[in-house]
N, C-alpha and C positions, 0 to 999 in steps of 0.2 A: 482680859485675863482668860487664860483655857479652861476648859471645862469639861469633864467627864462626856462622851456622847454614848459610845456602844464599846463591848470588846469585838475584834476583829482578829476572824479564823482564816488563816490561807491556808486553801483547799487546791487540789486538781481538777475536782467536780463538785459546784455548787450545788447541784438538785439532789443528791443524795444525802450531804452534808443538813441540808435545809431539810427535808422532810424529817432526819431525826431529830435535828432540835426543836423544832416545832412540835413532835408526840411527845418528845422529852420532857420540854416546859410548856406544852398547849402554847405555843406561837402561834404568830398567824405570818405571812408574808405582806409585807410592808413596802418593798420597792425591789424590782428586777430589772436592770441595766445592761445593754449589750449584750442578749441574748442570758445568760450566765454566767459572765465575768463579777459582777457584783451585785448580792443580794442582802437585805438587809431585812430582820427579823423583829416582830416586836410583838407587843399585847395588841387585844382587840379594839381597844380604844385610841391605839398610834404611836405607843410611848416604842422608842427603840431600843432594840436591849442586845440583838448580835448580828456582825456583819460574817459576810463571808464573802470572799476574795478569791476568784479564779487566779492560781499561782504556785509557787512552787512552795511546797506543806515543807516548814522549817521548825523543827520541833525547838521547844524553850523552856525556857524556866518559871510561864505563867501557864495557870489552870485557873476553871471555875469551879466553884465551892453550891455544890446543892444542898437547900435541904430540906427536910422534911418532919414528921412527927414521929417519934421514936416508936409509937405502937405499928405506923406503916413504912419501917425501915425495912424488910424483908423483901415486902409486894413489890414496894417503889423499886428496891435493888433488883428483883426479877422481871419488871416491865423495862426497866432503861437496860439489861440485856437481853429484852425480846426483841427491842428498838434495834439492836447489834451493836451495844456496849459491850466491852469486854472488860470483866475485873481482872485487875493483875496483879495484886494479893491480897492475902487474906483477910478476911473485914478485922478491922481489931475493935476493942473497947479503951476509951482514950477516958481521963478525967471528967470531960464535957459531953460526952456520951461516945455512940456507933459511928464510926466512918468508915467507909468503903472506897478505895483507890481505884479508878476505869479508867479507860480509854474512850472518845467515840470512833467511828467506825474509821476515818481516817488516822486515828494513830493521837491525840489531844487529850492530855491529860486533864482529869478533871473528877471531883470529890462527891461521896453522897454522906450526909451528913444528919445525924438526928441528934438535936442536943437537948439535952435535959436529963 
């Protein structure tokens, strides 16, 4: 039976992609393959959590979901656009708390989220 391994980002340039995910979620790097072409992210203890894929960046209809604690919804929102996130609109206030809609720096949809 299959089973969940990692989400997998294709990129143009793995080393830049991988350095923000990494400050984004405290990553660590886990495996680099043929120089760049594939890189694979994870915790410091091994668990794998994001690939990235030297290739041709095909935007889609999945994103990642971050979150965090609603008191450091602000900080966290202005460090992942220090990282060179870019928000792309406005934060709203939802039933379940704050979310804010980014990009990472290649162009990847993906949510920051404080619920409570």
């Amino acid at each position: 039976m299959a089973r969940f391994d990692l989400v997998t980002i294709d990129t143009p340039d793995t080393t830049p992609m991988a350095a923000f995910w990494c400050a984004a979620l405290e990553l660590v790097e886990l495996e680099r393959e043929d120089v760049d072409r594939w890189v694979v992210l994870g915790t410091a203890d091994g668990q794998r959590r994001i690939g990235l894929q030297r290739g041709r960046h095909r935007g889609g209809g999945i994103h990642l979901d971050l979150a965090c604690e609603p008191d450091g919804f602000t900080s966290e929102l202005e460090r992942l656009v220090e990282l060179g996130a870019r928000l792309v609109s406005a934060v709203r206030v939802e039933p379940y708390g704050r979310i804010a809609n980014l990009v990472d720096p290649d162009g990847n949809p993906f949510d920051l989220c404080a619920y409570g």
